[in-house]
C-alpha positions in Angstrom: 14.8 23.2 7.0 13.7 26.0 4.9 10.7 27.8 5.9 8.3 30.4 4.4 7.9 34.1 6.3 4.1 34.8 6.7 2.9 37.9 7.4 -0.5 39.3 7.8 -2.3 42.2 9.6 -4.5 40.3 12.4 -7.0 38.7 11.4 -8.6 35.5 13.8 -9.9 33.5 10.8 -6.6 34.1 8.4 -4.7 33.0 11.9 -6.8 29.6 12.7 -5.4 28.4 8.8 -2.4 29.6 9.2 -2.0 27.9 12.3 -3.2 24.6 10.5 0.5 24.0 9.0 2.2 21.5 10.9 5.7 23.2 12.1 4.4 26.2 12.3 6.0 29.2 14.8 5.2 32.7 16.2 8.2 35.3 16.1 7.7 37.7 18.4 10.8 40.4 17.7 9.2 43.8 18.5 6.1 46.0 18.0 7.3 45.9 14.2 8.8 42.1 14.0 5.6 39.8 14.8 5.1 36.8 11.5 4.9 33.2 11.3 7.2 30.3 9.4 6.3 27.2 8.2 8.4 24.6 6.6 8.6 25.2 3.6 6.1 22.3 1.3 3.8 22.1 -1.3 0.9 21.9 0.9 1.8 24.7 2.7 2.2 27.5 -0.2 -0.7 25.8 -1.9 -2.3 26.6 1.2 -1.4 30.4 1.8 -2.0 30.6 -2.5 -5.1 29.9 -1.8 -5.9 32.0 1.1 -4.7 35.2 -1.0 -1.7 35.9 0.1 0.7 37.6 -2.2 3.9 35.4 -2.7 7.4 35.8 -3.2 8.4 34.3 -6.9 10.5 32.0 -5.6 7.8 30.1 -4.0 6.0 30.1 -7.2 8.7 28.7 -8.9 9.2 26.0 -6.4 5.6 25.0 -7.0 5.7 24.9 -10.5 8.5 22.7 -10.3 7.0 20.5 -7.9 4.2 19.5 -10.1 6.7 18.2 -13.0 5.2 14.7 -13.9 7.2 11.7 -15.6 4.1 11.8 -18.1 4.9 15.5 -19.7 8.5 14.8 -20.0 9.8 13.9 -23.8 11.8 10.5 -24.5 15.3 12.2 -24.1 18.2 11.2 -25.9 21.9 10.8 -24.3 25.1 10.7 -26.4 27.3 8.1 -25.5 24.9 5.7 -23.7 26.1 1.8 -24.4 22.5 0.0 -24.5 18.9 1.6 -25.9 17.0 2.7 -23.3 12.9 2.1 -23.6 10.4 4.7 -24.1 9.4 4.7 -21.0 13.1 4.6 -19.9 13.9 8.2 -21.7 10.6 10.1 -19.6 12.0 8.4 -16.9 15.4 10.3 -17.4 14.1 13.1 -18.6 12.2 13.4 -15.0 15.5 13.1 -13.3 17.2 15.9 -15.6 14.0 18.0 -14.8 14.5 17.4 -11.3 18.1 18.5 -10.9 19.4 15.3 -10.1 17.1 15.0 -7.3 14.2 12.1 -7.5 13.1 8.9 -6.2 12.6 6.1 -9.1 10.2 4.0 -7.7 9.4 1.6 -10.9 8.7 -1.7 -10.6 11.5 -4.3 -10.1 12.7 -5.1 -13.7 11.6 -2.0 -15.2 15.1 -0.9 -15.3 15.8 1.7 -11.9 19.3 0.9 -12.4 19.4 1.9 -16.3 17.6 4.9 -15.8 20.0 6.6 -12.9 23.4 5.1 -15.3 22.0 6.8 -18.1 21.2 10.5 -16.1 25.1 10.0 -15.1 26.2 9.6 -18.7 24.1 12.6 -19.4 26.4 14.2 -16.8 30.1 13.4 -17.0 30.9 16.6 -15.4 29.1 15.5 -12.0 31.8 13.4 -10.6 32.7 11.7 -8.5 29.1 9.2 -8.0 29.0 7.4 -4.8 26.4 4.5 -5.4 25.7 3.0 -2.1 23.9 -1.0 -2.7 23.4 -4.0 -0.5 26.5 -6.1 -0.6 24.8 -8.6 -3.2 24.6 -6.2 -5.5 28.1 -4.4 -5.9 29.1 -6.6 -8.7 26.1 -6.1 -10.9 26.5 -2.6 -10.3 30.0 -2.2 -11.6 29.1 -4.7 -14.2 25.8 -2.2 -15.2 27.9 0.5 -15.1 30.6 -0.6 -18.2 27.5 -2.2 -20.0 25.8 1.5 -20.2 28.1 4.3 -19.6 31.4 5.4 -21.8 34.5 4.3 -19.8 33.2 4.6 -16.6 36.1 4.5 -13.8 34.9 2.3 -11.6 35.9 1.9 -7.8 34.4 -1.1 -5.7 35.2 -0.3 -1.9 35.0 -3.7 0.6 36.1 -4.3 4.1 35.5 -2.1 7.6 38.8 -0.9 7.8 38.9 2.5 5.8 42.3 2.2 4.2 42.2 2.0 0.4 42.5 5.1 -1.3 39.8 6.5 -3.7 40.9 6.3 -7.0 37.6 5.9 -8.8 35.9 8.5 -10.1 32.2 5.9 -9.4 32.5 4.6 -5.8 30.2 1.1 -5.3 29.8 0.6 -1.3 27.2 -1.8 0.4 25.5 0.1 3.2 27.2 -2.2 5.8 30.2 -0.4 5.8 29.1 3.0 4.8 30.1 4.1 8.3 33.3 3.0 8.5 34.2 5.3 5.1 31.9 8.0 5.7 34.6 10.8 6.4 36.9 9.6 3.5 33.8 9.7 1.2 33.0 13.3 2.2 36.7 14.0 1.6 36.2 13.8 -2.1 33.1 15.9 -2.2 31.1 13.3 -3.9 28.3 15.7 -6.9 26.3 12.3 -6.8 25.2 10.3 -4.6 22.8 7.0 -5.8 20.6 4.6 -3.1 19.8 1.5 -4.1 16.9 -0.4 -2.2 16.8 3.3 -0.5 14.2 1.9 2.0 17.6 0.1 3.9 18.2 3.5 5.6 14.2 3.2 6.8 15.1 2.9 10.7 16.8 6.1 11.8 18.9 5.1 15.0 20.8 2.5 13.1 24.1 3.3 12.2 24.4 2.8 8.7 21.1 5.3 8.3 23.1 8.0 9.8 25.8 6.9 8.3 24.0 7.1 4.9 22.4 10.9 5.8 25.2 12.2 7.0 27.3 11.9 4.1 24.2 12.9 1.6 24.1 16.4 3.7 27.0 17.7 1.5 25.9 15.9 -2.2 23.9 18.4 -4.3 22.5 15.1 -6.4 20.4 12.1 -5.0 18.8 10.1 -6.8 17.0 7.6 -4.6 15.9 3.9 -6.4 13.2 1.8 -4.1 11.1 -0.4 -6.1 8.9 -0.8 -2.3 5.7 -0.3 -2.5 4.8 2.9 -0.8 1.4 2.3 -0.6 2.4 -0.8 1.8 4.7 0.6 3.9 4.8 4.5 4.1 7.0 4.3 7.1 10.1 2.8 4.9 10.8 5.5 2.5 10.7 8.6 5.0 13.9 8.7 5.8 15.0 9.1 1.7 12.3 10.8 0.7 13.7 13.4 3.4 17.0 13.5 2.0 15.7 14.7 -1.0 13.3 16.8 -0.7 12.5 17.2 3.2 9.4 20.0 2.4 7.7 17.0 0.5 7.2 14.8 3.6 7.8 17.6 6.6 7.7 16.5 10.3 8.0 12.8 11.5 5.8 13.0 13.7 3.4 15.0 11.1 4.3 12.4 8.4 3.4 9.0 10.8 0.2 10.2 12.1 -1.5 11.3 8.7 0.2 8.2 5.9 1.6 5.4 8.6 -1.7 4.9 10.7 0.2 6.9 13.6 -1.5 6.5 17.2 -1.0 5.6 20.5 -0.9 2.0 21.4 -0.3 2.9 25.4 3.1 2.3 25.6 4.2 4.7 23.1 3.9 5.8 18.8 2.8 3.5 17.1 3.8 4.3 12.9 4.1 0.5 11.4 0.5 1.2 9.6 -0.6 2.4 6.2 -2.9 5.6 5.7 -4.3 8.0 3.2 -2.4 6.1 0.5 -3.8 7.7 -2.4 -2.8 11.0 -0.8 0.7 10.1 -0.1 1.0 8.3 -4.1 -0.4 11.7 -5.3 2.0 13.6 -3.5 5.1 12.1 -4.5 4.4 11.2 -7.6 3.3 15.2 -8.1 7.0 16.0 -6.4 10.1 13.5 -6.8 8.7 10.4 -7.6 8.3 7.8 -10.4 6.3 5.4 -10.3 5.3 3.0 -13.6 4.5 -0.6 -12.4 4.9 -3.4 -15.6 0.8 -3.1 -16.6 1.5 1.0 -17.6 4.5 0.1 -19.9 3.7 -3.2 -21.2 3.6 -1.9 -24.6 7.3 -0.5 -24.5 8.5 -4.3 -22.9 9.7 -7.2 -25.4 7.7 -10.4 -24.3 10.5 -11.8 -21.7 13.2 -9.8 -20.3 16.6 -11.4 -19.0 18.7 -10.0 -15.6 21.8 -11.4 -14.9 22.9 -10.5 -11.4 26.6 -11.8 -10.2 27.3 -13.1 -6.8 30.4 -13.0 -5.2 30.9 -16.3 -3.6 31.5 -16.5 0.2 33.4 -19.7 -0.1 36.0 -18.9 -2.3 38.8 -19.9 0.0 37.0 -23.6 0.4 36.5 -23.5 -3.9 40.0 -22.9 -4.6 41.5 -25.6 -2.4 38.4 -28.2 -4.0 39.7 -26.5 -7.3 43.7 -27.2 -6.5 43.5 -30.6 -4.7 40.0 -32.4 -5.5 40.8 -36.0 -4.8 43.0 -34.8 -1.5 39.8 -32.8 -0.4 37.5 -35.8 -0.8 39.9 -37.9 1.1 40.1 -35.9 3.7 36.3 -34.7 4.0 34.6 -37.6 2.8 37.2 -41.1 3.8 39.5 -42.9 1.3 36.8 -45.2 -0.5 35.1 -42.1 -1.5 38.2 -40.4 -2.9 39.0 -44.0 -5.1 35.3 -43.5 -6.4 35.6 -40.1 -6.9 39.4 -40.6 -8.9 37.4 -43.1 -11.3 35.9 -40.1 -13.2 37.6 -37.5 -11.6 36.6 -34.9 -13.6 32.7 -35.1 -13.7 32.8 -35.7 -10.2 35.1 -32.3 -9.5 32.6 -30.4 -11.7 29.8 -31.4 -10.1 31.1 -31.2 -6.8 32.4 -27.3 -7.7 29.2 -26.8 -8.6 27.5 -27.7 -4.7 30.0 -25.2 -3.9 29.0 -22.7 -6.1 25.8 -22.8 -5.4 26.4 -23.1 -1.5 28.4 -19.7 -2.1 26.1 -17.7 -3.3 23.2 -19.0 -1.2 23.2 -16.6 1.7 22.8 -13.6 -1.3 20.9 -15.3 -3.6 17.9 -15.6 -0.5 18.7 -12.0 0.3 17.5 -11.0 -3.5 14.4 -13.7 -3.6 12.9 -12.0 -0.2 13.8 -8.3 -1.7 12.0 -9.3 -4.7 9.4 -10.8 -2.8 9.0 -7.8 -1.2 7.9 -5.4 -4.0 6.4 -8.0 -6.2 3.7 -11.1 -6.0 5.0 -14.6 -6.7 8.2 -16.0 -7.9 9.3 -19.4 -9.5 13.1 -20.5 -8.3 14.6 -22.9 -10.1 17.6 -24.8 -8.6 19.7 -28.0 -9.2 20.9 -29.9 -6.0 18.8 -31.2 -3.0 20.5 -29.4 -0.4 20.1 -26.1 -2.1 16.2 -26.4 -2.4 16.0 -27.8 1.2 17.6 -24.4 2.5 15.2 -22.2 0.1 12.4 -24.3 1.7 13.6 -23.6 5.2 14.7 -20.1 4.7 11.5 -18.7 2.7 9.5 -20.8 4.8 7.5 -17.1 6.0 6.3 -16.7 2.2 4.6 -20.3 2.4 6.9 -22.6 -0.5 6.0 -24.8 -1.9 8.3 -27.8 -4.0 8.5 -30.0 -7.0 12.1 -32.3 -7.1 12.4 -36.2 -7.5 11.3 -36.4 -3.7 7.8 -35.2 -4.5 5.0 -38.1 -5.5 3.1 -36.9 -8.9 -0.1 -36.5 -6.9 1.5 -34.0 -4.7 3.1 -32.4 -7.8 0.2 -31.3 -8.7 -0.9 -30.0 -5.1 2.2 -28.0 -4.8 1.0 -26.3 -8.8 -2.3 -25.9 -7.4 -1.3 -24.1 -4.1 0.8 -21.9 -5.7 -1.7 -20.9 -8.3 -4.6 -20.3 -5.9 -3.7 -19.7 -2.5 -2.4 -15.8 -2.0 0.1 -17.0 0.9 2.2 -19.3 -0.7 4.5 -16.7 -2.7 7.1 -18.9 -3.9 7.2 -22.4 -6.1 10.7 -24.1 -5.4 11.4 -26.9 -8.5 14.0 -28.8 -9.1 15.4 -28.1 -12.9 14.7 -31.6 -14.1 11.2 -32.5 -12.2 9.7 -29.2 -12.7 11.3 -27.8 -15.7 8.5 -28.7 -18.4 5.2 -29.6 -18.3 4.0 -27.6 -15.3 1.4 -24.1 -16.3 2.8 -21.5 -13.7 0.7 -18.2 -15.2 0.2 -17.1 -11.4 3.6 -15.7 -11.5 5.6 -13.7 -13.9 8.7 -14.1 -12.6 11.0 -16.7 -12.7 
């Protein structure tokens, strides 16, 4: 880490401060060679600013640079860029470009994190190749953000643990599952850009895909981190990124649990799952790498609804495409021969609506993945869904976020209950309907996201 030289003629009360920087050391080299270090942070050359000491212009500089917030930066324009960005949007940018390609978006999910880091890239064609590193779900969308904003991006989806495709893309999408498996050939192609999305996945620093993920962003002069988690919540997640960027923002572990993650000693060991000094930590980061705008500061840049379509892969496809080839056969053999005659009757409604259950069975396991990241930066959320065995399994699956359901199963009188607990009690986060039963008629305004 880079540290700051301090030097001083002795002096006990000038040495008790000094000595307040966590990290600091003595350096003993001689009669002539005595002086501290400290890692180098914001805190600590505000600190030694403010005890007089005369400092070397690079530290003022760093400073100076540190304190850049979205709020000051103009709405900045990029050639090129397919979509319009929002106000908001451009500062957001325009914080990035300020930043040398070095920041955390933290915005609200649905303000547009993903918009923001496309459009810094199409600002930068020269700073290639981009490795964007996603959860699985979210590899498709990604590609499919990437042609929707940037000029003819080459795109480059990697998939699979064995290593053995070569990297022809100039923008590489991986999901952090198999980010081990490829680190080596990623740091082949000397990557200028490297992109986290959901950056708080790398939160637990023995796993392997966290130092996978830090071990390949050692070498990558630009990172832009994306985490729409609230920090305030859950200090302890975003260390590890925030630490790839910018590691004299957040200095020590250790330093880091005890002051913002409740840090003490449980008698069996650290304990670091808390929350502390939030304002503190907000302050700092959002004075540093981070941006931060949650929906209520940019409501005036927003058009009254927004739409996000996401595609899923399905993990069924082999199962869809023999259901697709051979539909009576499939009933036949799954479901007996009276239920294939049936079926043949009006074969094609019944193959539709039967590709459909697949469909949606497909996407399921992803689909719940999303919903519980969404749940986890945001308040409540209204899923809609079709088929009974689909809203069963979002029942059973969500069941720690207290659902609650409206389909045909569900009396009128406890209709109304289920609207009622979702409107008033803070633990049930999530209101299940079927399309038909729940689809009109029904005054949600607990939730804003649907």
């Amino acid at each position: 880490r880079p540290a700051i030289k301090i030097e001083f003629p002795y002096d006990p009360e000038t040495l008790n401060k000094v000595k307040l920087n966590p990290g600091r050391r003595f350096h003993n080299e001689g009669y002539n060679a005595k002086y501290w270090t400290a890692p180098l942070s914001v805190d600590a050359v505000e600190q030694l600013q403010g005890l007089g000491f005369q400092m070397d212009p690079a530290l003022i500089e760093y400073l100076e640079k540190s304190k850049i917030h979205v709020d000051d930066m103009p709405e900045i324009d990029i050639p090129g860029l397919g979509m319009e960005l929002f106000p908001y949007q451009k500062k957001g940018v325009a914080f990035i470009e300020a930043k040398d390609g070095r920041a955390l978006v933290g915005d609200e999910q649905g303000l547009g994190k993903t918009a923001q880091a496309l459009a810094w890239l199409q600002l930068h064609p020269e700073k290639r190749p981009v490795v964007i590193v996603v959860p699985a779900s979210l590899k498709l969308n990604w590609s499919r953000e990437c042609d929707m904003w940037m000029s003819n991006p080459k795109v480059q989806i990697l998939s699979g643990k064995k290593a053995n495709t070569p990297i022809v893309g100039e923008i590489i999408i991986i999901n952090y599952d198999i980010v081990a498996t490829w680190v080596k050939v990623l740091k082949a192609i000397k990557p200028q850009v490297l992109i986290l999305d959901e950056g708080q996945k790398i939160k637990n620093r023995g796993t392997q895909r966290s130092k996978a993920v830090m071990a390949l962003g050692k070498s990558i002069p630009c990172q832009l981190v994306l985490s729409g988690t609230p920090i305030e919540n859950r200090p302890a997640e975003i260390y590890n990124a925030v630490k790839m960027l910018d590691p004299a923002v957040v200095g020590t572990w250790a330093a880091f649990g005890k002051r913002y993650c409740n840090g003490h000693h449980n008698g069996f060991g650290w304990d670091f799952n808390g929350a502390s000094n939030v304002a503190e930590l907000h302050e700092k980061l959002t004075n540093t790498i981070m941006i931060r705008r949650k929906k209520a500061d940019v409501l005036k840049d927003l058009p009254a609804k927004v739409r996000s379509f996401v595609p899923m892969e399905i993990d069924n496809l082999k199962k869809y495409k023999v259901v697709e080839a051979d539909f009576i056969g499939w009933v036949k053999r799954e479901k007996g021969l009276a239920a294939a005659e049936k079926a043949g009757n009006a074969e094609a409604l019944a193959k539709i609506s039967a590709l459909k259950q697949l469909a949606a069975e497909g996407k399921m396991t992803q689909a719940i993945d999303w919903i519980k990241d969404h749940l986890d930066t945001n308040g409540k959320l209204i899923v809609f869904a079709v088929h009974k065995k689909t809203i069963d399994r979002l029942m059973n699956e969500l069941a720690d976020y207290s659902p609650v359901k409206v389909d045909g199963s569900v009396s009128q009188d406890n209709r109304q209950d289920a609207v009622d607990t979702f409107q008033n009690d803070p633990r049930c986060r999530v209101f299940v309907g079927n399309i038909n039963a729940a689809g009109v008629g029904i005054n949600l305004f607990s939730a804003s996201h649907v």
